[in-house]
N, C-alpha and C positions, 0 to 999 in steps of 0.2 A: 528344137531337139537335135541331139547331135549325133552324123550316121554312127560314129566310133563307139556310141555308146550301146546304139541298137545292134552293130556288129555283134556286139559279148554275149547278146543272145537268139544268136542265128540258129541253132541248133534247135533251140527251145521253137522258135518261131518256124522253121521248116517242118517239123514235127506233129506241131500243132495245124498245120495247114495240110498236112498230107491225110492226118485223121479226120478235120470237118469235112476233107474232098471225100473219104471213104466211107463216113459216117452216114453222108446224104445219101449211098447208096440203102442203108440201113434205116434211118428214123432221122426226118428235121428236127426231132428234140435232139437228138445226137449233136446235130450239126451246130444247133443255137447254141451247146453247154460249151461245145468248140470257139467256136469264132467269141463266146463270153469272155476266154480264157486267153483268144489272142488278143484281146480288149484290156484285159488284167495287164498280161505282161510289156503289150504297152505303154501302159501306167509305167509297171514299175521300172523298167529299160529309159522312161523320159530322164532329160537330162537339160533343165532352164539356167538360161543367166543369171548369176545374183549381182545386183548392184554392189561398186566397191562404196561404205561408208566414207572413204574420202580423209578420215583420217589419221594421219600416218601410225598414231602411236596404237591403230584400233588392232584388235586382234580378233578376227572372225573365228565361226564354230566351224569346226572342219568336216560338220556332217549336218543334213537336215535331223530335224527329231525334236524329242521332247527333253530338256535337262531334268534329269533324274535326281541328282546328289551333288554338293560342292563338299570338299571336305579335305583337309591337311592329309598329306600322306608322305612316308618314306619312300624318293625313288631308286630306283639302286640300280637300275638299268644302263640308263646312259649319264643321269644329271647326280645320282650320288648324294640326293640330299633332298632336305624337307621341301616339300612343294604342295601347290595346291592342287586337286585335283576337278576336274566337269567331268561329270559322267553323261553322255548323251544316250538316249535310245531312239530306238527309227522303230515305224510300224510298218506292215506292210503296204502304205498309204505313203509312205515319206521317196522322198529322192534319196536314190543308194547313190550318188557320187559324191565322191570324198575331196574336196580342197583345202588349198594349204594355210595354214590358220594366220602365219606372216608372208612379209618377203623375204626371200634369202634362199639359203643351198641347204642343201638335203645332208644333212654333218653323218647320219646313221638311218641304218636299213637293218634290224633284224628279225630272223624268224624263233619261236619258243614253241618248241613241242606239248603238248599239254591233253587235259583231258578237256572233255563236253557238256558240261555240268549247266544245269541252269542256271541265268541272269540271277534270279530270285537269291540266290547261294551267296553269302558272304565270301565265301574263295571264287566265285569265279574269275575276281580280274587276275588272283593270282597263281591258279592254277590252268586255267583254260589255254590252249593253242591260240597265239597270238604274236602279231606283226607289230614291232614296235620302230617308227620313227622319230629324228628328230629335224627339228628346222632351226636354222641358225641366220640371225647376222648381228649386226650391231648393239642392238639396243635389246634382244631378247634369244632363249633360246625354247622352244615350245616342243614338248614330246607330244606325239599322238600315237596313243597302243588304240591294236585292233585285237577284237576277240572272234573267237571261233562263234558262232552260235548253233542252237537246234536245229534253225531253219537254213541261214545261211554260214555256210561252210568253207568257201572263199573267196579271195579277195583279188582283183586284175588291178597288177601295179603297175601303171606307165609312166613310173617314174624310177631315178636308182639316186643311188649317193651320189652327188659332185653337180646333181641339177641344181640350176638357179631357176628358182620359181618366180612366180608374184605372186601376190594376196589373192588366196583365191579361187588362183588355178589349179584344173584337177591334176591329182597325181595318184588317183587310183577310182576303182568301185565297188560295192560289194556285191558278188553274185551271188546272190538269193533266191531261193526256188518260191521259197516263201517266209515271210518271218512276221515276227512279233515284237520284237526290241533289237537295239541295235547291240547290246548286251547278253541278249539271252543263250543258252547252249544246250546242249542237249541231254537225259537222262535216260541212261541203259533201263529196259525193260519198263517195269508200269509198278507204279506206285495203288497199293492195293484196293487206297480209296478215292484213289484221284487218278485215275488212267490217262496217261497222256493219250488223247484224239486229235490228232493231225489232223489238217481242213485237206490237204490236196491228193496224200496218197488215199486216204479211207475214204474222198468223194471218188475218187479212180475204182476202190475197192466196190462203194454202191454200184455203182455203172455195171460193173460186172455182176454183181447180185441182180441190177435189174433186169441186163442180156439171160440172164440163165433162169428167172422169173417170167420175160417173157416169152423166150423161146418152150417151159414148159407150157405155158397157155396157148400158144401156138399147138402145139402137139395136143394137146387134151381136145382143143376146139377142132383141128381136121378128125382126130378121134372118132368125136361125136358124128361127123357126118362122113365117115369113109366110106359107107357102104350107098348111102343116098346120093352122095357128090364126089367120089373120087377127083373131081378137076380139083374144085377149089379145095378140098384135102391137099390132095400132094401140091397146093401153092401155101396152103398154110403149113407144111412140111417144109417147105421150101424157104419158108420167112423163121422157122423153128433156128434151121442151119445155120442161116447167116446169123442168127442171133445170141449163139454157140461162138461163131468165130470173131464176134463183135466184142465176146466175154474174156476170149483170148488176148484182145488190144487190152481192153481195161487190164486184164491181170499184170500183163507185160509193164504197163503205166503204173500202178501202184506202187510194185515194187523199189521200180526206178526211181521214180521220186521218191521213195521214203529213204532209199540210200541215200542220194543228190544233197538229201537235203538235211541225212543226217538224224531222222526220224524213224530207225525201226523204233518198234516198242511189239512187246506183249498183245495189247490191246489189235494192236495194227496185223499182229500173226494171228491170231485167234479170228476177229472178223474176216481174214480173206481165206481164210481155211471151211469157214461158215461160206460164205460167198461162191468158194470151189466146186464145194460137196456137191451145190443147188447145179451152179452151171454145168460144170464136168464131171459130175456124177450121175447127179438122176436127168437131167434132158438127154445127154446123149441116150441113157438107160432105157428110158421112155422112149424116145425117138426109134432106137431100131428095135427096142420092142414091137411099138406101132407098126412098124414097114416091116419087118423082116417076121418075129415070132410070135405074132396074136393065133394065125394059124397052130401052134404047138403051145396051150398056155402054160402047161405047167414045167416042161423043158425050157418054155421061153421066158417064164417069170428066174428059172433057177440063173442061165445065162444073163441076164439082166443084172441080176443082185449078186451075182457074185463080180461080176465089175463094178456096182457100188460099193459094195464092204470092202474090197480093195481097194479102187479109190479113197474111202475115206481111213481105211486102214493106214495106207502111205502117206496121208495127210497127218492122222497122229503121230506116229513115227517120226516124221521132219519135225511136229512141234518140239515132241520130247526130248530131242536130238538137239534140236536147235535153243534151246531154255536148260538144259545142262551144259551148255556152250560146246556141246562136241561136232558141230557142225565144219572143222578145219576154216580155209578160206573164204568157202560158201562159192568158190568157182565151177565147182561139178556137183551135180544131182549123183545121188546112189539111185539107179530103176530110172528108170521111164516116168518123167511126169507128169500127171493130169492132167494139167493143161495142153498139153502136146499128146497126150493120148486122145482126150475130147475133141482137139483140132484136127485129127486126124480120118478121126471118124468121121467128122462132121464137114471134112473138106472133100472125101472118098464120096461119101455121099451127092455131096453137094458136085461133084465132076460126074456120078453117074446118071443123076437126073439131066444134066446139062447132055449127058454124051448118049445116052440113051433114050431120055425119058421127053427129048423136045416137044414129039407131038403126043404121043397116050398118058404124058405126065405118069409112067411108071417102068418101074428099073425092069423089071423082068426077073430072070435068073440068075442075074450077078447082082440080085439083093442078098444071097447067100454067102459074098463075101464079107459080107459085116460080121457076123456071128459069129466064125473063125477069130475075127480081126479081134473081135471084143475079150474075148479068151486069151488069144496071145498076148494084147496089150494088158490084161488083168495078170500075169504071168511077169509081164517087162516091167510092173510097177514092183514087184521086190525080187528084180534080178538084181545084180551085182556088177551089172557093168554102168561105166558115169557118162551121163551127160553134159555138155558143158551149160552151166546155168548163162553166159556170157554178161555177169556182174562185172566185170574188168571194165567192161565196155561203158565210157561216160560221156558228159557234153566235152570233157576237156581231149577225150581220143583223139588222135591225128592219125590220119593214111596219107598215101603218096596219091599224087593226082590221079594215076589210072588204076587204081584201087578205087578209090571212092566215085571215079565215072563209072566202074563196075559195079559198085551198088549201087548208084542213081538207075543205072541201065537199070539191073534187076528190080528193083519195085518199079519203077515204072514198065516192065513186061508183064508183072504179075497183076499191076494195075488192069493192063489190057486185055491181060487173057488169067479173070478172077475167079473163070469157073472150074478149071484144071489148075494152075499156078499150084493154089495153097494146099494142094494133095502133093506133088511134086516135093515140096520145101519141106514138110512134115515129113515124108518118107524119106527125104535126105536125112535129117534130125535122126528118123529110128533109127536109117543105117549105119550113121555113122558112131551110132554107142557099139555097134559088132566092131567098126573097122577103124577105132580111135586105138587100141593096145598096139596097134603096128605102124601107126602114124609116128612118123619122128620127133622128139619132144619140138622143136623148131618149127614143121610146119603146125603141131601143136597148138604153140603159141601162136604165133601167124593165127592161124583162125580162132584162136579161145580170146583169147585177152587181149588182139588188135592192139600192140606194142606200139609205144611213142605221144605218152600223155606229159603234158606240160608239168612243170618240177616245182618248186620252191614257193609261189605264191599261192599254196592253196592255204588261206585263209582268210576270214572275214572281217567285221570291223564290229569297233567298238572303241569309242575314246574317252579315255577317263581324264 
């Protein structure tokens, strides 16, 4: 296996290792679904030798996969004329690297803008975003077009026009978050009987339903025994919290990949809004109900549920927004989001037990900060100032070297100090929706959308 190919998914692979380290603080089921995943991408990042057949007039497939179709076709790209076509597809099982189907030099390198459509579609080869090569010498000249897909989206060229290949050798791969042909592409929204269900964001999406599933079972179960066992109450309080902020990783993860990879859908907005409600609705709800307003039930049920109908208030609102398409770039939140309202709660908490509550396992009088907070943040969910959602931000991002040692620094501080840190970074988040109108559009950017993402080769494969 070769480093340059595991290189392409470092980000993937840093990523995934920072959450099984942070997961194990949380649930070894956590940690298993982790390290499963850097097991996965393993798989698909390998990169084997293929024996050359040996002989000269052979023309090999320029991709692992299954051949789909052979069939006569007009090309008009680069060869101007009737030709045959192979259609190959890859599954998420196959080797994404691409080699060159003869010997010879690289005569054409183009890119085509296009749309996402799926494999299944009769226009995908010709309408889809796609990278078309050619290879030239003597005796033959061989195009290979690449297609965008659903899953995989693009394509790492280490090759340009005027190289002299050999048989074989790679000259690109397809970055994949995850896929299902090497063909396929992707389809806006959800088809009414047939919903497209992604495998990787909507297992991201479970994970989060099951932090906010079990962080309410945590709270019901100290509940029951508050008044007989206060210790191990405020420790099943305590496993509540982190399981709230566990909800938070999963949501951040969902979304990401289902961009990455080119997978929003309908289906995919509706389940993490279901998933939302659960985690950063009713556990926070529950939670400083429990600790803060059992004492005042009928003021503290009112407090409660009106940061629920608000949360899920704001959660309507983005869907309807976002399925009439008026959602602009999807770079800034309108209000305070849930998720960062939930984290914030549950990270304030989670610093007052640590900073108060070490040995009588109870906050005291600064449990009276939450109630306020819960009100204000039901208020910041349909204010009018944005957040930045930070979707800019991809595996292809680049920073300058003491930039990104400043974010290694900072999670690894927060790593160390877990019990304050994530109240910190959330209270930055609130304030800086007050003190983004006077931020210069430059440092703006600078911290929204982390300027300097790779150009031209973003797309996938597919060789007909």
């Amino acid at each position: 296996m070769r480093f340059q190919t595991l290189f392409e998914g470092r980000w993937i692979f840093a990523i995934l290792l920072l959450l099984a380290g942070a997961s194990a603080l949380i649930s070894w089921w956590l940690t298993f679904l982790f390290v499963a995943l850097i097991l996965y991408t393993v798989a698909f990042f390998r990169d084997p030798d293929r024996p050359d057949p040996g002989d000269q007039r052979a023309v090999v497939a320029a991709a692992d996969g299954t051949v789909a179709d052979i069939q006569e076709i007009d090309e008009e790209e680069f060869l101007k004329a009737r030709s045959k076509r192979i259609g190959i597809f890859l599954s998420v099982f196959d080797v994404h690297t691409n080699r060159a189907p003869v010997a010879g030099r690289i005569a054409f390198q183009q890119h085509r803008k296009g749309f996402f459509f799926d494999a299944r579609r009769p226009e995908c080869s010709e309408k889809n975003e796609a990278m078309t090569w050619a290879f030239q010498n003597r005796r033959a000249t061989v195009v290979v077009r690449q297609l965008t897909g659903a899953i995989a989206r693009r394509i790492v060229a280490w090759a340009k026009v005027g190289d002299e290949l050999k048989r074989g050798q790679r000259f690109g791969m397809r970055r994949s978050r995850e896929g299902w042909r090497q063909r396929d592409c992707a389809v806006a929204g959800m088809n009414e009987h047939h919903p497209k269900i992604y495998l990787l964001p909507n297992l991201m999406t479970a994970g989060n339903l099951f932090c906010g599933f079990a962080a309410t079972l945590k709270i019901v179960q100290g509940a029951l025994i508050q008044w007989s066992s206060p210790d191990e109450a405020a420790t099943l309080f305590h496993a509540a919290v982190w399981f709230i902020l566990g909800a938070c990783i999963f949501d951040v993860l969902d979304g990401r990949l289902a961009r990455l990879g080119g997978q929003d859908s309908a289906f995919g907005r509706e389940f993490d809004s279901l998933a939302d409600i659960v985690s950063f609705g009713v556990a926070p709800a529950l939670m400083v109900y429990r600790i803060v307003l059992i004492d005042f039930p009928r003021l503290g049920w009112l407090v409660a549920f009106v940061y629920l109908v608000c949360g899920a208030l704001r959660l309507a609102r983005y869907n309807c927004v976002s399925a009439a398409g008026e959602a602009g770039d999807g770079k800034a939140f309108t209000g305070f989001p849930i998720p960062a309202a939930a984290g914030l709660i549950a990270s304030i908490t989670l610093f007052m037990l640590w900073w108060l509550g070490e040995r009588d396992h109870l906050i005291g009088t600064w449990k009276w900060v939450l109630p306020p907070l819960m009100i204000f943040l039901s208020i910041m969910m349909f204010s009018r100032l944005s957040y930045p959602s930070f979707k800019a931000i991809t595996w292809r991002t680049t920073r300058s070297l003491p930039r990104f040692a400043a974010i290694i620094l900072i999670m690894f501080f927060t790593a160390l100090n877990y019990e304050w840190m994530p109240a910190v970074l959330f209270l930055i988040y609130l304030l800086y929706g007050f003190l983004r109108p006077w931020v210069s559009k430059r440092w703006r950017r600078e911290i929204e959308e982390e300027i300097g993402e790779e150009g031209d080769d973003e797309v996938v494969i597919s060789e007909p």
